[in-house]
C-alpha positions in Angstrom: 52.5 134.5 152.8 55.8 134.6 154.7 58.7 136.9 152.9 61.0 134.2 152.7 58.3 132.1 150.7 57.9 134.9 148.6 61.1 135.0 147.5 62.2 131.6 147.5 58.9 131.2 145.1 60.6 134.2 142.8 63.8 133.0 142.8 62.7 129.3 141.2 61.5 131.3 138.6 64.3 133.7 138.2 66.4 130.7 136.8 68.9 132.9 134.5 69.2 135.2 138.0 68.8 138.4 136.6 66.7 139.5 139.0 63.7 139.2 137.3 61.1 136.6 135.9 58.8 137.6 132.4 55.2 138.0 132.6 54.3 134.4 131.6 56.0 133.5 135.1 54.5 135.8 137.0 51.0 134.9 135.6 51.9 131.1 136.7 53.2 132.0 139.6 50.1 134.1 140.8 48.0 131.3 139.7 49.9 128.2 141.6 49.7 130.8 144.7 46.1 130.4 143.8 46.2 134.3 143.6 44.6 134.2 140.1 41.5 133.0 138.7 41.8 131.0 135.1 39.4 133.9 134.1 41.2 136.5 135.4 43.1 138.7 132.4 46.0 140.6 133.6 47.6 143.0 131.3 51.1 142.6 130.3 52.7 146.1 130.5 56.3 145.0 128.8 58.2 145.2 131.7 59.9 142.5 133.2 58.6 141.5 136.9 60.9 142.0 139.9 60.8 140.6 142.6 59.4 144.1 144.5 56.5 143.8 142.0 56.0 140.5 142.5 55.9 140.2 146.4 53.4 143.7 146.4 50.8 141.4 143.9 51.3 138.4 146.4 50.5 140.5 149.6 47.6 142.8 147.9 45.7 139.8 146.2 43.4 137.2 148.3 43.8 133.9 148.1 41.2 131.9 146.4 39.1 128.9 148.0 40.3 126.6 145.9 43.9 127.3 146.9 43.5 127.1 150.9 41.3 123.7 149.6 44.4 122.4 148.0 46.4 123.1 151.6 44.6 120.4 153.2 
């Protein structure tokens, strides 16, 4: 995913601008990336999610084949 995608995708989230998003975002966010599975548990480690941390999960996770379907 391009960087500018990246971040326009964090920033919709980041609605208050603070400059990060909470966990339940980023677990949404992954998942309408089609980066995470419905089964798929992550843990929630109390931190908020920047946008660092959130761009390193987007370019380390694969894409799953039901996302590129949705593409086309």
């Amino acid at each position: 995913m391009d960087h500018s995608n990246i971040v326009s995708m964090f920033e919709m989230m980041d609605t208050s601008n603070k400059g990060t998003i909470s966990f339940v975002q980023y677990r949404e966010g992954l998942k309408t990336l089609g980066l995470l599975n419905e089964d798929e548990v992550l843990k929630d480690d109390g931190h908020a999610i920047t946008l660092e941390k959130f761009r390193a999960e987007v370019c380390i996770r694969p894409a799953s084949p039901q996302a590129f379907a949705r593409k086309f």
